[in-house]
N, C-alpha and C positions, 0 to 999 in steps of 0.2 A: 504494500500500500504506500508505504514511505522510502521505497528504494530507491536507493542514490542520495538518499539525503545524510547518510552518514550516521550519525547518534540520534538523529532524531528518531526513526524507526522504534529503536531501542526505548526511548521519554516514553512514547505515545504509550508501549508494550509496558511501559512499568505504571505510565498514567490509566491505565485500562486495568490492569492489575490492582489498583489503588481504589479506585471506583469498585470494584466488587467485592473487595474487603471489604469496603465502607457501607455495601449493599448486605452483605455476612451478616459486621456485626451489629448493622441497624434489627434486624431480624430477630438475631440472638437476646438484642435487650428485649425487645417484645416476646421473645418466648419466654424470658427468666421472668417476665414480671406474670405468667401465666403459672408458671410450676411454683409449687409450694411444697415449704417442708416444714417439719414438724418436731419440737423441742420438748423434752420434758423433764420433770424435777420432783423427787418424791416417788420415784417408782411410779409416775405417772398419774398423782395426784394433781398435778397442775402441768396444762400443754396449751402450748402458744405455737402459734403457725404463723409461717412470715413465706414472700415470694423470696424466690429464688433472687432476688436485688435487694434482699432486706427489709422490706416493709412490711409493719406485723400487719396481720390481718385478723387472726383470732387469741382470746385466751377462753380455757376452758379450766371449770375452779372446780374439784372433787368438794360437794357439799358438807363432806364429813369432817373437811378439815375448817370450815366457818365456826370453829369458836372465839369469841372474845379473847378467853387467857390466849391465844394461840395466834395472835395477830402478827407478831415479831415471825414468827414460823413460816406462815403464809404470805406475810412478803419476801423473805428470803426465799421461802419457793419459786416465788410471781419471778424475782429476780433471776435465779435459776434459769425456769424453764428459759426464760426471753433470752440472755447467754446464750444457752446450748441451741436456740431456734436458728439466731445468729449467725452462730460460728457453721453451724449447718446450711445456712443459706448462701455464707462466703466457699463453703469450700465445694457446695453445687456449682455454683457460680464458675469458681475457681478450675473445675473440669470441664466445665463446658468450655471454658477461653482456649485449654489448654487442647481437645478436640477440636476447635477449629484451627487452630496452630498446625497441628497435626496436617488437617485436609488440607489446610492453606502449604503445608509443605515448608511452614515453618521451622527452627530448632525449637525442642521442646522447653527450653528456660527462656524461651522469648514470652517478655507480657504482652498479655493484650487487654485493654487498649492500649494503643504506644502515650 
């Protein structure tokens, strides 16, 4: 298409390249904000569900543990689950960049986004 023009060929092919990255990982945030995952603390007394980009969307409170004396309890739970929702969202997150890397033919200790 751009032959004879020297490097330019080469721009365009890396500029074409660039634009479907950019189409990737427009796509990717829109799927991580659709997958959810799910935290809990207590042996499952209390679960907090966040998208795969971090933002909680649910907590779920086991009614057995709403006592009064036990308020300090149930918030260190609350804070719990929400942690572990977290840390489970970044490191979905985290896999999914690292398979695109992959397809994209990436190195795998490349981040993305740059």
């Amino acid at each position: 298409m751009l032959k004879g023009l020297g490097g330019l060929g080469d721009m365009a092919r890396m500029m074409k390249a660039a634009q479907e990255m950019q189409g990737k990982m427009e796509t990717l945030a829109a799927e991580m904000e659709r997958v959810t995952v799910t935290g809990e603390a207590g042996a499952g007394l209390v679960r907090a569900t966040a998208t795969a980009k971090g933002e909680l969307t649910g907590l779920s409170i086991d009614p057995a543990i709403l006592v009064p004396s036990e308020k300090d309890v149930v918030e260190d739970l609350i804070l719990a689950a929400i942690k572990d929702t977290l840390a489970r969202a970044q490191s979905r997150y985290a896999q999914e960049m690292q398979r695109m890397a992959a397809e994209l033919g990436l190195p795998p200790d490349m981040k993305l986004p740059f």
